[in-house]
N, CA, C and O atoms as a GROMACS GRO file, in nm:
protein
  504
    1UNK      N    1   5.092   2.291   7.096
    1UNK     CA    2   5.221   2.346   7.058
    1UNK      C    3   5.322   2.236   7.026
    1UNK      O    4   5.408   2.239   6.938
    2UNK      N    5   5.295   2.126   7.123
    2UNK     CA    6   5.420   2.002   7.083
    2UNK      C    7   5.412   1.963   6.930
    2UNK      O    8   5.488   1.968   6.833
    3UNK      N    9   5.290   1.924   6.954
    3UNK     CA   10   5.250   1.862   6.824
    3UNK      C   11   5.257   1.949   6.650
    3UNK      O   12   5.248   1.882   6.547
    4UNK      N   13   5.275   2.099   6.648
    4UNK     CA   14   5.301   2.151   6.574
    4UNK      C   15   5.468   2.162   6.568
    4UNK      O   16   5.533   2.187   6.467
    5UNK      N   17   5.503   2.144   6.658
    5UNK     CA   18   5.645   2.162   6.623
    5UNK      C   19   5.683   2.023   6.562
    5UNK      O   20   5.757   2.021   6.464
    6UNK      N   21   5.632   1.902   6.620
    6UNK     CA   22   5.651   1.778   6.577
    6UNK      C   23   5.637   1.821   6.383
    6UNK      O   24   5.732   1.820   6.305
    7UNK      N   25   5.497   1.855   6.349
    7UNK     CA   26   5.511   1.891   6.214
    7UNK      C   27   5.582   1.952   6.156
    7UNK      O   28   5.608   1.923   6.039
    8UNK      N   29   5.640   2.070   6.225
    8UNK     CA   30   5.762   2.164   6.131
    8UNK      C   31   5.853   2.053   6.142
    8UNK      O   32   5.864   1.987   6.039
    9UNK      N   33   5.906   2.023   6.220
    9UNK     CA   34   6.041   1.916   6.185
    9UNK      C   35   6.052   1.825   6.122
    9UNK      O   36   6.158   1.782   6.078
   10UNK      N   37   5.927   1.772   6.101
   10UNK     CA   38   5.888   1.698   5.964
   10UNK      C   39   5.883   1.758   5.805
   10UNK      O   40   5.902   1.713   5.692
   11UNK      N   41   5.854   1.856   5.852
   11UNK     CA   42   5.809   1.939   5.729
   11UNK      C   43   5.990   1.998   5.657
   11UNK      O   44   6.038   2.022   5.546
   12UNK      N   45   6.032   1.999   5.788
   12UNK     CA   46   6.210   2.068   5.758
   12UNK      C   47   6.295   1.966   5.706
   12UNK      O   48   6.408   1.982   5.660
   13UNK      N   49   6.220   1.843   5.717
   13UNK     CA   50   6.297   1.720   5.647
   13UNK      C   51   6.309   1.655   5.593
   13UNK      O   52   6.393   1.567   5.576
   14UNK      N   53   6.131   1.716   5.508
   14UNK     CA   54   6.114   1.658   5.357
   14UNK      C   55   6.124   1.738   5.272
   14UNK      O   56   6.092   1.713   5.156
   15UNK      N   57   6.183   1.889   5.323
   15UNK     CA   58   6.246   1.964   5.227
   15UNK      C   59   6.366   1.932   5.223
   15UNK      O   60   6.429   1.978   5.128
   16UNK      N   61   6.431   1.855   5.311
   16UNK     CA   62   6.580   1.830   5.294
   16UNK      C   63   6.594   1.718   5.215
   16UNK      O   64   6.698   1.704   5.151
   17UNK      N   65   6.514   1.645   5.210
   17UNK     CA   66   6.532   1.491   5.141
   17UNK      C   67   6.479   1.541   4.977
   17UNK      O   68   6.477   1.444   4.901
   18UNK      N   69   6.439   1.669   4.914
   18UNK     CA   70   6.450   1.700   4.790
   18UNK      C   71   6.521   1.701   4.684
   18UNK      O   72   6.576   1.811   4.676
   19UNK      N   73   6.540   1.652   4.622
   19UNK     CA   74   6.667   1.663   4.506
   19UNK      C   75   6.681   1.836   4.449
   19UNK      O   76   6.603   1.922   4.406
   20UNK      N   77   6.768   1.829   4.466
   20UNK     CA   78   6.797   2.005   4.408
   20UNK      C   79   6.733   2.005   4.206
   20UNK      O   80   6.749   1.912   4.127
   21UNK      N   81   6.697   2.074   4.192
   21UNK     CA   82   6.672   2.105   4.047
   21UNK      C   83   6.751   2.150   4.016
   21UNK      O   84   6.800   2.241   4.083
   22UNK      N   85   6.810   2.106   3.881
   22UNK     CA   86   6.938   2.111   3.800
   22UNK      C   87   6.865   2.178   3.692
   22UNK      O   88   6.758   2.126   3.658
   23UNK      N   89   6.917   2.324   3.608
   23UNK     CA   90   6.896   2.392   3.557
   23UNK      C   91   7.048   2.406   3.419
   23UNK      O   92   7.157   2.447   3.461
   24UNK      N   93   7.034   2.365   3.256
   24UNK     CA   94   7.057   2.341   3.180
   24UNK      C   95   7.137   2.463   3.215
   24UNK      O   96   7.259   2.451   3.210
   25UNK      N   97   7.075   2.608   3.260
   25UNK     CA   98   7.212   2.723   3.264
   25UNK      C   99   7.258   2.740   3.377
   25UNK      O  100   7.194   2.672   3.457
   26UNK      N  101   7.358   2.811   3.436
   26UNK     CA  102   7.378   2.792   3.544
   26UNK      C  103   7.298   2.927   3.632
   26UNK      O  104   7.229   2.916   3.734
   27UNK      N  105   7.329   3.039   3.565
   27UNK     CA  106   7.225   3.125   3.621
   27UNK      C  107   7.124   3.109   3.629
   27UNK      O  108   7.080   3.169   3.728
   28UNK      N  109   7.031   3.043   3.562
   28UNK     CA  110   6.883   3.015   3.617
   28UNK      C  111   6.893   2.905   3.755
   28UNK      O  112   6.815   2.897   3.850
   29UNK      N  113   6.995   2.843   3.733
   29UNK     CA  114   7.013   2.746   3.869
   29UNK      C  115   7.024   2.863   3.983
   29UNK      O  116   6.922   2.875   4.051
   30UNK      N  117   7.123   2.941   4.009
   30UNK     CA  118   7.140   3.036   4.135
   30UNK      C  119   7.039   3.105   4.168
   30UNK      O  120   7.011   3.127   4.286
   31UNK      N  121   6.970   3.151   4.067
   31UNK     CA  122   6.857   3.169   4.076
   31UNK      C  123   6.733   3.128   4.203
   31UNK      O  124   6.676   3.195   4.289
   32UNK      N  125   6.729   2.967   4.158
   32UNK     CA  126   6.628   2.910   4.161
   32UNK      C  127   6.662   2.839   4.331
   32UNK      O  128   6.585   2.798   4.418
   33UNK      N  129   6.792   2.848   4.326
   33UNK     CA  130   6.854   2.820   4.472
   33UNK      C  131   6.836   2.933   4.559
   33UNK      O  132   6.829   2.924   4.682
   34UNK      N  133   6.830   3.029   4.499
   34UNK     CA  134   6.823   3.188   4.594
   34UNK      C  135   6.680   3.201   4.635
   34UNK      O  136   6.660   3.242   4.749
   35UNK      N  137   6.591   3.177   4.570
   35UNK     CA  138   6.447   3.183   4.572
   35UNK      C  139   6.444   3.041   4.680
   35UNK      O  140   6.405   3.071   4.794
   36UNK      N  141   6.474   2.914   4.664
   36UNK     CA  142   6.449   2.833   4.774
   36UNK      C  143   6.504   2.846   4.859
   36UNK      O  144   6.453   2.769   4.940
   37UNK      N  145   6.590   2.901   4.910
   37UNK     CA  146   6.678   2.934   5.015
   37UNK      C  147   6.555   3.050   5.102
   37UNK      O  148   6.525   3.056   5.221
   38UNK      N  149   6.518   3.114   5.010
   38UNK     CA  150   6.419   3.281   5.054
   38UNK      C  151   6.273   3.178   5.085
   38UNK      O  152   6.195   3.203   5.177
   39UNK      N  153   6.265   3.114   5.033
   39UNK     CA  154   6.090   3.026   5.071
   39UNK      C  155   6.148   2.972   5.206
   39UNK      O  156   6.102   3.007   5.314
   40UNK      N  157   6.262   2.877   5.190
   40UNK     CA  158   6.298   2.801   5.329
   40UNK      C  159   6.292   2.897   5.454
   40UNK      O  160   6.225   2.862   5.551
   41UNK      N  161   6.376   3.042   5.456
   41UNK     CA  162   6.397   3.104   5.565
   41UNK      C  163   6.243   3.178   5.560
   41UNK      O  164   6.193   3.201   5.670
   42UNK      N  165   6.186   3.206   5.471
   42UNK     CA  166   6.015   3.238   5.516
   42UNK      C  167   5.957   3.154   5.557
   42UNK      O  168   5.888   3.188   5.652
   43UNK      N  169   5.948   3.015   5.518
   43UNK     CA  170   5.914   2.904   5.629
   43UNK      C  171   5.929   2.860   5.779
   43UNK      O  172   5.851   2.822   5.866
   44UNK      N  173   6.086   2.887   5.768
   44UNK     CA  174   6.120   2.892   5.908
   44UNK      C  175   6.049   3.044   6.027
   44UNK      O  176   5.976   3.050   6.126
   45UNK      N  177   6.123   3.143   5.941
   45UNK     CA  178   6.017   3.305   6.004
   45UNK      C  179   5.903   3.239   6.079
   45UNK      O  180   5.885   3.207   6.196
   46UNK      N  181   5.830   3.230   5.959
   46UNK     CA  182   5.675   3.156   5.990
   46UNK      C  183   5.646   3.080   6.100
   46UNK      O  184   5.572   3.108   6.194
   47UNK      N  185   5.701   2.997   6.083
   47UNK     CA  186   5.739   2.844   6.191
   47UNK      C  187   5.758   2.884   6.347
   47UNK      O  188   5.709   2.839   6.450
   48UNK      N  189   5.848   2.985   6.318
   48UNK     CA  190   5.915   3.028   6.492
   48UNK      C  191   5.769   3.130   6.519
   48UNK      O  192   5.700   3.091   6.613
   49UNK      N  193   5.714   3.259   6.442
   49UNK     CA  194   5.635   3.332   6.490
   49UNK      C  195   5.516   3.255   6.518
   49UNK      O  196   5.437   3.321   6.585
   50UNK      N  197   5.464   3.104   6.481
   50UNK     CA  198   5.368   3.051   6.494
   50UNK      C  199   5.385   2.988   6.641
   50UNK      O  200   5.286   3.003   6.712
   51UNK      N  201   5.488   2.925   6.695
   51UNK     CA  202   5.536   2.865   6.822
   51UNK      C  203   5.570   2.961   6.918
   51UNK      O  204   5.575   2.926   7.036
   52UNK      N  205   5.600   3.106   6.877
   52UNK     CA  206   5.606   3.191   6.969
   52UNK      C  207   5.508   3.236   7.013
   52UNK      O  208   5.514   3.286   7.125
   53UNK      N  209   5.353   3.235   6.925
   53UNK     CA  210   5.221   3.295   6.979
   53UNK      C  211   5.152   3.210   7.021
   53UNK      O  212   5.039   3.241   7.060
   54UNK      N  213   5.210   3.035   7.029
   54UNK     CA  214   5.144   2.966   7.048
   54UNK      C  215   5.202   2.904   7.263
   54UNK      O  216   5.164   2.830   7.354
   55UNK      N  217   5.302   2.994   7.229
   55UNK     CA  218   5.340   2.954   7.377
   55UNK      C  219   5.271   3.062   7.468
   55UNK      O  220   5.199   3.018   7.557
   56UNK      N  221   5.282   3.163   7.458
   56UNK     CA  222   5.209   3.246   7.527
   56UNK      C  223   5.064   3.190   7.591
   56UNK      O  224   5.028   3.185   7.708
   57UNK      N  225   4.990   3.149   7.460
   57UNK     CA  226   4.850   3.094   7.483
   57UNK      C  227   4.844   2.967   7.535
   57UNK      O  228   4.732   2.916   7.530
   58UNK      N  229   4.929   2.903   7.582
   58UNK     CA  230   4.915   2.788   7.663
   58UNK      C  231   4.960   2.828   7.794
   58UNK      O  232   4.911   2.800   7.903
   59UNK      N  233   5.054   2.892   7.767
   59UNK     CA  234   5.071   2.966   7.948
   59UNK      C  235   4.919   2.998   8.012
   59UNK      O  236   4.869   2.937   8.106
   60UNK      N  237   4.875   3.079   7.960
   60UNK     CA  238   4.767   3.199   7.970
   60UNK      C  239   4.635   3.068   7.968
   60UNK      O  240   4.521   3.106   7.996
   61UNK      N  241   4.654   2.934   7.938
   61UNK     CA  242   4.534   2.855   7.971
   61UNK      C  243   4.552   2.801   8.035
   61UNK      O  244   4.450   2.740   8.068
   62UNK      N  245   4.664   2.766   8.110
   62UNK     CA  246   4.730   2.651   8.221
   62UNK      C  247   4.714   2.771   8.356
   62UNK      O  248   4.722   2.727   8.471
   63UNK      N  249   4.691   2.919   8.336
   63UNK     CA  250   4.691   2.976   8.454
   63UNK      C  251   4.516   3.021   8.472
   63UNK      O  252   4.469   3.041   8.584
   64UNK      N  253   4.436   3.031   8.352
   64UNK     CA  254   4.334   2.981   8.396
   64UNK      C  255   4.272   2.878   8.444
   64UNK      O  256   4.192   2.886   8.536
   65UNK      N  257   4.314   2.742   8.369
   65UNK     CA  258   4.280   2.669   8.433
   65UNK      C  259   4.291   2.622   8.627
   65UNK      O  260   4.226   2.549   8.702
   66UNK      N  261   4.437   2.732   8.647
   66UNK     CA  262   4.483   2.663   8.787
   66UNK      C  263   4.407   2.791   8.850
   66UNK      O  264   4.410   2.809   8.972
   67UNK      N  265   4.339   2.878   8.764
   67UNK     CA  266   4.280   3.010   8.873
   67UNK      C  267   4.122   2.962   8.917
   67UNK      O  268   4.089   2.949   9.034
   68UNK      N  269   4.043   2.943   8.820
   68UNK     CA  270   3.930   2.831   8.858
   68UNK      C  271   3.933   2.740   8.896
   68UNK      O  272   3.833   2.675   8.865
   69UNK      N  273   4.025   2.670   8.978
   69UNK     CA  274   4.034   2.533   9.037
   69UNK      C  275   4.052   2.625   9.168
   69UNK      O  276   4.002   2.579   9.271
   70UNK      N  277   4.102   2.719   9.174
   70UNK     CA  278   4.095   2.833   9.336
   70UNK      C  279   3.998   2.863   9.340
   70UNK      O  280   3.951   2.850   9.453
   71UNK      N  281   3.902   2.918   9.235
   71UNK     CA  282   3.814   3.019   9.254
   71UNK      C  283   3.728   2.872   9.279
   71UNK      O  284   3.677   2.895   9.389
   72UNK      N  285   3.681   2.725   9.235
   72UNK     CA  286   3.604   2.641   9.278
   72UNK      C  287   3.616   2.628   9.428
   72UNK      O  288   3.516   2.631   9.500
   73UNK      N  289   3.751   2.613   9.479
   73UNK     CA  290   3.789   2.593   9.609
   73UNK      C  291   3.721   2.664   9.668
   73UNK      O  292   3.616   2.621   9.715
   74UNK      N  293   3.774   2.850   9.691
   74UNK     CA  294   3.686   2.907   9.770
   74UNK      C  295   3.534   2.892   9.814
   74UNK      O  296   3.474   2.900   9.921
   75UNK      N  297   3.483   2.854   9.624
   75UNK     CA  298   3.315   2.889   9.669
   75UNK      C  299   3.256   2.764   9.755
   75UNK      O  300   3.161   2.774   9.833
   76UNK      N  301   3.330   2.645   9.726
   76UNK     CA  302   3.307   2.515   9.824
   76UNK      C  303   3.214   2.530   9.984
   76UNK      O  304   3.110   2.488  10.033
   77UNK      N  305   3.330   2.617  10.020
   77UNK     CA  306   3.279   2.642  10.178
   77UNK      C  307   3.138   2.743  10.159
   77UNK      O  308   3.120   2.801  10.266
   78UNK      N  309   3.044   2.776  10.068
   78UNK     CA  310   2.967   2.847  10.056
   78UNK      C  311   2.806   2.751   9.981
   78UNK      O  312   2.696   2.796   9.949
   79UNK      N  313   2.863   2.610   9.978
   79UNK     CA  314   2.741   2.537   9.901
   79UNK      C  315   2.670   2.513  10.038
   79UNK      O  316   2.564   2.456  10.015
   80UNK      N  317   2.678   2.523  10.099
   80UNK     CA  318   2.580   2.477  10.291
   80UNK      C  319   2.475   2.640  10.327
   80UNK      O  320   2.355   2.646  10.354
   81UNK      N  321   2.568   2.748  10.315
   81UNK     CA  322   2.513   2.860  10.344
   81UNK      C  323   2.472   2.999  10.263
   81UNK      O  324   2.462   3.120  10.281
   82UNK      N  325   2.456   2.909  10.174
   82UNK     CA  326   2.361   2.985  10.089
   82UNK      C  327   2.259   2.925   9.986
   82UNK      O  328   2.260   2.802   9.976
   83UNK      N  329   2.171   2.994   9.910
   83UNK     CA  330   2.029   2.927   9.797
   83UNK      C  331   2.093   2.873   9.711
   83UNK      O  332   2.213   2.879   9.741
   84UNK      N  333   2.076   2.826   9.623
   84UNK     CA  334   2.082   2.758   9.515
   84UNK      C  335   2.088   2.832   9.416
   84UNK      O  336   2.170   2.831   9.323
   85UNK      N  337   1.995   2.902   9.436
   85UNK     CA  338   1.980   2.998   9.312
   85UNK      C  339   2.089   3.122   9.346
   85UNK      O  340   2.079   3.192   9.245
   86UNK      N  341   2.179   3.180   9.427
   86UNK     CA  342   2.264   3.234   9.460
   86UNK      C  343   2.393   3.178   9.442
   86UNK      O  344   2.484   3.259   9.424
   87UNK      N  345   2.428   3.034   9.444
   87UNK     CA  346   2.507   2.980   9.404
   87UNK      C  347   2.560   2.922   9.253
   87UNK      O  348   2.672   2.891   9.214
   88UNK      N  349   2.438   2.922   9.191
   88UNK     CA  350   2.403   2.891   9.073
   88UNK      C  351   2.484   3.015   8.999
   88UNK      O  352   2.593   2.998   8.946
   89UNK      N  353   2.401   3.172   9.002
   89UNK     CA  354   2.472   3.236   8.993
   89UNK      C  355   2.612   3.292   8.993
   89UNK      O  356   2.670   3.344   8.898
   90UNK      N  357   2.641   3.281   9.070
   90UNK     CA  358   2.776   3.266   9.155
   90UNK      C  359   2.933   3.172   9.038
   90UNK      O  360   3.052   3.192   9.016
   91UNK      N  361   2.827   3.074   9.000
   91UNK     CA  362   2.936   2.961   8.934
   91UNK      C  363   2.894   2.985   8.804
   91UNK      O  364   2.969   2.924   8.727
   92UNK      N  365   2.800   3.051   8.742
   92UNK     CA  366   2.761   3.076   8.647
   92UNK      C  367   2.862   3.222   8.601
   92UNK      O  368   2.889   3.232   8.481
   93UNK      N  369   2.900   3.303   8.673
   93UNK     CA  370   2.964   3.418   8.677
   93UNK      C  371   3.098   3.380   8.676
   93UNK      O  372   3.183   3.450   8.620
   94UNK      N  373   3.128   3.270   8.735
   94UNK     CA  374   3.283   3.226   8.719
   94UNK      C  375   3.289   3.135   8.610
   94UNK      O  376   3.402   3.103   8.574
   95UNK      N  377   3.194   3.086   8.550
   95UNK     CA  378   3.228   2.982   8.406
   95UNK      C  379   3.258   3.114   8.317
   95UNK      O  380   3.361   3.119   8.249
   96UNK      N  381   3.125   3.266   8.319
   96UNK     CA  382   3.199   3.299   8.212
   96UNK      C  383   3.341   3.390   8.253
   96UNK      O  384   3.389   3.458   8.162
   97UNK      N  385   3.383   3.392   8.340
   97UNK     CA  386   3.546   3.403   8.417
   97UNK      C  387   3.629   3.338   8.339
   97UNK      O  388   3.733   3.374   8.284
   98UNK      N  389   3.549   3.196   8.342
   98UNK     CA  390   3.688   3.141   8.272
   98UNK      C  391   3.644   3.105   8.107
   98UNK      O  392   3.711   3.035   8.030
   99UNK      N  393   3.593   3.131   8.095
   99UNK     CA  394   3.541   3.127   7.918
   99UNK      C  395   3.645   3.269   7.882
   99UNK      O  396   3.731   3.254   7.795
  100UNK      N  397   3.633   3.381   7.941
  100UNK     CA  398   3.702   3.477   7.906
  100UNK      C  399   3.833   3.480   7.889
  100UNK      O  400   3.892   3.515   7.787
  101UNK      N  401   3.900   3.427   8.033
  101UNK     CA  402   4.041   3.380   8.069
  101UNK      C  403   4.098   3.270   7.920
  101UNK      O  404   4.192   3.301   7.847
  102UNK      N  405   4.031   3.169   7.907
  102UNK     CA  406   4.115   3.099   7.763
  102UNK      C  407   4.068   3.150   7.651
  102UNK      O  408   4.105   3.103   7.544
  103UNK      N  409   3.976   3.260   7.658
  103UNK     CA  410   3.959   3.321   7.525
  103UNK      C  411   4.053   3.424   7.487
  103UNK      O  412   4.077   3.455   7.370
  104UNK      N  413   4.119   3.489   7.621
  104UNK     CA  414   4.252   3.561   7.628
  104UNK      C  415   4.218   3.742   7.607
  104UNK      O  416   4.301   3.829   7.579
  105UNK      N  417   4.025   3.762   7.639
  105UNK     CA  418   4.017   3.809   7.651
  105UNK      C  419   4.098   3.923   7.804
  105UNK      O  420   4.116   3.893   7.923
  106UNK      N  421   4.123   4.026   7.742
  106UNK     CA  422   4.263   4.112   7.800
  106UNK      C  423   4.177   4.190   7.955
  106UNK      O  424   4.125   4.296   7.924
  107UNK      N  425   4.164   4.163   8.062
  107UNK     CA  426   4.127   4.150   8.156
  107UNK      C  427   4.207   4.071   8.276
  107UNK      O  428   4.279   3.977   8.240
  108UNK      N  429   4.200   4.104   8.426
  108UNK     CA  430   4.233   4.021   8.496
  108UNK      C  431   4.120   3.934   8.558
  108UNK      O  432   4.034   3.996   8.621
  109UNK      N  433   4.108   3.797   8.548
  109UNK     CA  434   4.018   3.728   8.600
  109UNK      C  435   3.996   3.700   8.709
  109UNK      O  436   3.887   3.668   8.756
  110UNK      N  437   4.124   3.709   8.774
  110UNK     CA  438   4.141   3.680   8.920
  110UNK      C  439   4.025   3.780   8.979
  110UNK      O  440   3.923   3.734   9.031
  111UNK      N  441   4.051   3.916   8.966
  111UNK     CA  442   3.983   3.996   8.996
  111UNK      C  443   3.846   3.980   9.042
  111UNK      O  444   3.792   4.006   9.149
  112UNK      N  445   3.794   3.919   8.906
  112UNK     CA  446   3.640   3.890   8.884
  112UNK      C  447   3.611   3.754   8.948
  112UNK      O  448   3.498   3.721   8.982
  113UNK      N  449   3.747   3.656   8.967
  113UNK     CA  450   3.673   3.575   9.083
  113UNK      C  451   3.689   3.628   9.255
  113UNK      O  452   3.632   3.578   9.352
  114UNK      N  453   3.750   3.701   9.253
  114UNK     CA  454   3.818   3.733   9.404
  114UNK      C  455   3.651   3.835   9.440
  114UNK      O  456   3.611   3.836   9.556
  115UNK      N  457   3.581   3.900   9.346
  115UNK     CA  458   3.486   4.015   9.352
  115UNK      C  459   3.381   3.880   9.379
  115UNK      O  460   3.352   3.875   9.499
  116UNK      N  461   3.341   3.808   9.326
  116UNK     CA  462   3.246   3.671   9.334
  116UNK      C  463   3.235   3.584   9.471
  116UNK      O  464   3.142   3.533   9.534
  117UNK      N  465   3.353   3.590   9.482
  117UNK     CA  466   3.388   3.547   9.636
  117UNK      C  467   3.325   3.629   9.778
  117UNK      O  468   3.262   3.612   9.882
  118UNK      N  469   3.382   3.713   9.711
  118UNK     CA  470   3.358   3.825   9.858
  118UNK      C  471   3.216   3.894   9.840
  118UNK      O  472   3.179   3.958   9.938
  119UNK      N  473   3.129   3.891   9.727
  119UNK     CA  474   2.994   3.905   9.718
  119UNK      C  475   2.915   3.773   9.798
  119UNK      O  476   2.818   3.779   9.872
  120UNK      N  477   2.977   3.679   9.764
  120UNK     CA  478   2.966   3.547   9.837
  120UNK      C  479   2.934   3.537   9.976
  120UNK      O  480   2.831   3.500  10.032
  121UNK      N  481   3.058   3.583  10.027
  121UNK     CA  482   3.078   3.620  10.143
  121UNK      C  483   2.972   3.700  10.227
  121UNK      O  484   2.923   3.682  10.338
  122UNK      N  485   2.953   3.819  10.106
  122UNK     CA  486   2.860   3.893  10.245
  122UNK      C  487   2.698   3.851  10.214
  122UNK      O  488   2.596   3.908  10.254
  123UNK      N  489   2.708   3.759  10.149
  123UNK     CA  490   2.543   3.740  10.107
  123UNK      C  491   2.492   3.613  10.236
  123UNK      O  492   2.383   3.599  10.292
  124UNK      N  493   2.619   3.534  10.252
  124UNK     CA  494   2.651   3.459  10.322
  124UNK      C  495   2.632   3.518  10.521
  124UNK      O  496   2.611   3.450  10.621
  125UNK      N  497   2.644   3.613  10.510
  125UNK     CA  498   2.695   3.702  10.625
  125UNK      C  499   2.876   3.641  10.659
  125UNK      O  500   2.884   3.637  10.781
  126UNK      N  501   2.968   3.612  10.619
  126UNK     CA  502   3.117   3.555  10.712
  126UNK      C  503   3.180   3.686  10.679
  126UNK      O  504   3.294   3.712  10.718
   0.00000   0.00000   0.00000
């Protein structure tokens, strides 16, 4: 997201450093100013709806990321008392947790690690 905005503001300031086109009539000039004026504010439109969908989706990966760094935590206390192949599982079910989570597939993930856990748990007997 930084880095795209870095480009619009670049981009907003080599439209400013343009020389206006000078038009022999004057109505084709107002014209031609009304139409760049209408590209500029569709640029901008553009610009803001692109940084507005782009903030959302960094939220929404910074809270997956910090929900699988819990859901790793919990299963920690569970690598001693249980198989391998139960654990395997286990973390295999929470990768695709979080494959889903930054894919923004519309679900709560927490859910599906908190359900992983506590399957954990009783496989575990605690």
């Amino acid at each position: 997201p930084t880095e795209l905005r870095h480009k619009l503001v670049k981009l907003r300031l080599f439209h400013r450093r343009l020389p206006a086109r000078e038009s022999p009539q004057t109505g084709d000039s107002n014209i031609k100013t009304k139409q760049s004026q209408m590209k500029s504010l569709t640029a901008a439109l553009l610009a803001t709806a692109l940084i507005a969908v782009s903030g959302p989706a960094f939220a929404a990966k910074s809270d997956c990321d910090a929900g699988f760094k819990g859901f790793m935590t919990k299963m920690s206390v569970f690598v001693d008392k249980t198989s391998g192949d139960a654990l395997a599982d286990a973390i295999r079910k929470g990768l695709d947790g979080y494959t889903s989570c930054t894919a923004g597939d519309s679900f709560t993930v927490h859910g599906v690690w908190d359900q992983i856990v506590a399957d954990m748990q009783k496989k575990s007997g605690q």
